[in-house]
C-alpha positions as CSV (number, residue, x, y, z in Angstrom):
1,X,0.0,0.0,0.0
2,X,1.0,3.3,-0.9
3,X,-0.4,6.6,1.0
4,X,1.1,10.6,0.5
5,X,1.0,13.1,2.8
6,X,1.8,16.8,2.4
7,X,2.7,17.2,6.0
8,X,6.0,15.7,7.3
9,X,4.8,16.2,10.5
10,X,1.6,14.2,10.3
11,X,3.5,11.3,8.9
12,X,5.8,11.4,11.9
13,X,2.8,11.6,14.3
14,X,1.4,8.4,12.4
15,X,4.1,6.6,12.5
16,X,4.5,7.5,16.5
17,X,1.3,7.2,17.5
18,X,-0.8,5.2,15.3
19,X,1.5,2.3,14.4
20,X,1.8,3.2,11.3
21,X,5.9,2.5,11.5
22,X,5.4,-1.2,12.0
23,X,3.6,-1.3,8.6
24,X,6.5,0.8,6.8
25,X,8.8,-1.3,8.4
26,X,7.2,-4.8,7.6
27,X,7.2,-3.3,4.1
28,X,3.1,-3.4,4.1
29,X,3.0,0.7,3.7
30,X,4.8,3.2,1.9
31,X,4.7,6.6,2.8
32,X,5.5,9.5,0.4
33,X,5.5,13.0,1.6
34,X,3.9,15.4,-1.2
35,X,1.2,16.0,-3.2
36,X,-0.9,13.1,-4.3
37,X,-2.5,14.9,-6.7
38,X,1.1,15.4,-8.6
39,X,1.9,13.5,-11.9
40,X,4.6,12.4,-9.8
41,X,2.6,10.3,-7.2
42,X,2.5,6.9,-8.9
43,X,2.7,3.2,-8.1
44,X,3.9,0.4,-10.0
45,X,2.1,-1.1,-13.1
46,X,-0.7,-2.6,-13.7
47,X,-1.3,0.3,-11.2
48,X,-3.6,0.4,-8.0
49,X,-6.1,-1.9,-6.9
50,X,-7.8,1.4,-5.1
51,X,-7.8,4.7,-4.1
52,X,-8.7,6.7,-1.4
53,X,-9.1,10.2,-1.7
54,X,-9.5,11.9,1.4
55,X,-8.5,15.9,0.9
56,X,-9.3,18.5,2.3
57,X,-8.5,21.7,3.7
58,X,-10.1,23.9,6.4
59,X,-12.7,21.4,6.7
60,X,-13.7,21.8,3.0
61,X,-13.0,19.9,-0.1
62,X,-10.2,21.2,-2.3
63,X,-10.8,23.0,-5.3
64,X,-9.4,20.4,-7.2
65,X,-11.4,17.9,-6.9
66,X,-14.5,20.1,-8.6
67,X,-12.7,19.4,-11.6
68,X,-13.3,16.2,-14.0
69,X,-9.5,16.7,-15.3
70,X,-8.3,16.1,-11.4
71,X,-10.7,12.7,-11.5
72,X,-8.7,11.5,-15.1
73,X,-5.5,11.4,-13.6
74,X,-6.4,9.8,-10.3
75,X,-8.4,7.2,-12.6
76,X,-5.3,6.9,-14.5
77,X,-3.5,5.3,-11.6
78,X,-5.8,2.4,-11.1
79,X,-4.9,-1.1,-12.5
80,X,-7.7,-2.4,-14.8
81,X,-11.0,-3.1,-12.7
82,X,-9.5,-1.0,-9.8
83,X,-11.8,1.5,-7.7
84,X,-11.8,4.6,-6.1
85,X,-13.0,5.6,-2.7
86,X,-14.2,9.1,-1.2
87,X,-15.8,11.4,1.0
88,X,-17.5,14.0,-0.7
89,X,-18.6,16.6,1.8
90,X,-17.6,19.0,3.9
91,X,-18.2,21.1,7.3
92,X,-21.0,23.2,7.3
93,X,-20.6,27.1,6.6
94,X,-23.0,28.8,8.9
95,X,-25.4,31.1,6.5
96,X,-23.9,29.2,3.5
97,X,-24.3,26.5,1.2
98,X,-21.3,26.4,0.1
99,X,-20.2,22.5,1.3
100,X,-23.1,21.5,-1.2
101,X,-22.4,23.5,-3.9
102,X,-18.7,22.4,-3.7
103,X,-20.2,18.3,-2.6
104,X,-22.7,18.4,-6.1
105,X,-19.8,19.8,-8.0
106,X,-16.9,17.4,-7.0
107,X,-19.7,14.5,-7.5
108,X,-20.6,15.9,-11.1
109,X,-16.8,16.0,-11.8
110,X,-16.6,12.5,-10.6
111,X,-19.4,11.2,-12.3
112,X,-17.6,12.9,-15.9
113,X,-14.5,10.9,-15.2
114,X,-16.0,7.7,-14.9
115,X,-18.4,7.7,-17.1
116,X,-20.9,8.2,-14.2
117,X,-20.0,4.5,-13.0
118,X,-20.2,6.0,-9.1
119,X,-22.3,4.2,-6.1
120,X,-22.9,6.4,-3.1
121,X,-23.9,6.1,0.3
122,X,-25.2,9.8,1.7
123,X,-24.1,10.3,5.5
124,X,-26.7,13.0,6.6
125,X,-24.4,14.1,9.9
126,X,-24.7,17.2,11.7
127,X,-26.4,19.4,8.7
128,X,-23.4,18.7,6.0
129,X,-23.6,17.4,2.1
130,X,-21.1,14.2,2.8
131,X,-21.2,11.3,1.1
132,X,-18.9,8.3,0.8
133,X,-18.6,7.5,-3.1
134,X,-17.0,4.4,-4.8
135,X,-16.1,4.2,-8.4
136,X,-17.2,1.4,-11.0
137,X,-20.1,-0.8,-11.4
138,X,-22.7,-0.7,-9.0
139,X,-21.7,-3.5,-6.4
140,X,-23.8,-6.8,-6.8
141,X,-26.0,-8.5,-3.7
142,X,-22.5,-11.3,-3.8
143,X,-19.9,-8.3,-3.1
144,X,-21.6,-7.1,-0.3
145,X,-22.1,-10.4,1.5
146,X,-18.9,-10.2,2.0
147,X,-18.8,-6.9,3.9
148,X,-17.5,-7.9,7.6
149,X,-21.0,-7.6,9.9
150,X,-19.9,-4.6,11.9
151,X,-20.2,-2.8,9.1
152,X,-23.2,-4.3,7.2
153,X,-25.7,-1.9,9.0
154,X,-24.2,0.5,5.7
155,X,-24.5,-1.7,3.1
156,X,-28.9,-0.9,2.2
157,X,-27.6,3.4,2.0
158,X,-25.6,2.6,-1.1
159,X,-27.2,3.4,-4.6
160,X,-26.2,4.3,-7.6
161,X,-25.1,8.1,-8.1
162,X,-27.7,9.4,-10.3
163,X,-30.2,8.6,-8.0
164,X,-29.1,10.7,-4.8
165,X,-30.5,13.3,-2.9
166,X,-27.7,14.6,-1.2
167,X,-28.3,15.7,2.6
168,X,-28.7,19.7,3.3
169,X,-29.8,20.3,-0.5
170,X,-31.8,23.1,-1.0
């Protein structure tokens, strides 16, 4: 597994703190420090078997993932049948919609990218546009049986993209 970090010093509290230096030293993680958005942050071929994007700054999405060309090169990286994982969302702005203007435009960027093969599970939290978001085919009624049973009480939220309503839309 490969992860990036812009932050030197959160990779040295990780590795500290949340035993993350057992995994780089058994060789199961490897930790880059920069930009993962960079044409620079690549693994091996065939490429990865997923991706997680989790960015944000300020509590907000970054700009960069409103944009479908940001989506193509993360896409890009995956080995063939590979998927993408996300949370779409961010803190409320009191007085503002902001968080779901930025959530519906990130999703609509995704959706362009991969040829609007997205699933999505809306997490309606504490007045906020998140959603968790998962690229390629719609998972079948056999890939979610194997979803360990804490976290099956999930599994009936997921739905195809298309058909959301995200949470906090006006």
């Amino acid at each position: 597994m490969h992860g990036w970090e812009l932050d030197p010093a959160v990779v040295m509290m990780a590795q500290q703190h949340m035993g993350m230096q057992r995994l780089t030293d058994k060789g199961c993680l490897v930790v880059h420090v920069g930009d993962a958005l960079d044409d620079n942050a690549t693994v091996d071929a065939p490429g990865a078997a997923g991706i997680i994007v989790d960015l944000f700054a300020e509590g907000q999405l970054i700009p960069q993932l409103t944009q479908v060309d940001s989506w193509k090169s993360i896409c890009q990286r995956l080995a063939p049948g590979g998927r993408v994982m996300t949370n779409l969302g961010a803190a409320p702005v009191p007085g503002q919609h902001v968080a779901v203007e930025t959530t519906k435009a990130a999703l609509a960027a995704m959706a362009e990218a991969f040829d609007g093969q997205l699933t999505c599970c809306p997490l309606c939290i504490a007045n906020t546009a998140n959603m968790i978001v998962i690229s390629g085919p719609v998972p079948g009624q056999q890939d979610w049986s194997t979803v360990p049973a804490e976290l099956r009480q999930y599994v009936s939220g997921w739905q195809p993209c298309d058909q959301i309503q995200l949470c906090n839309s006006q």
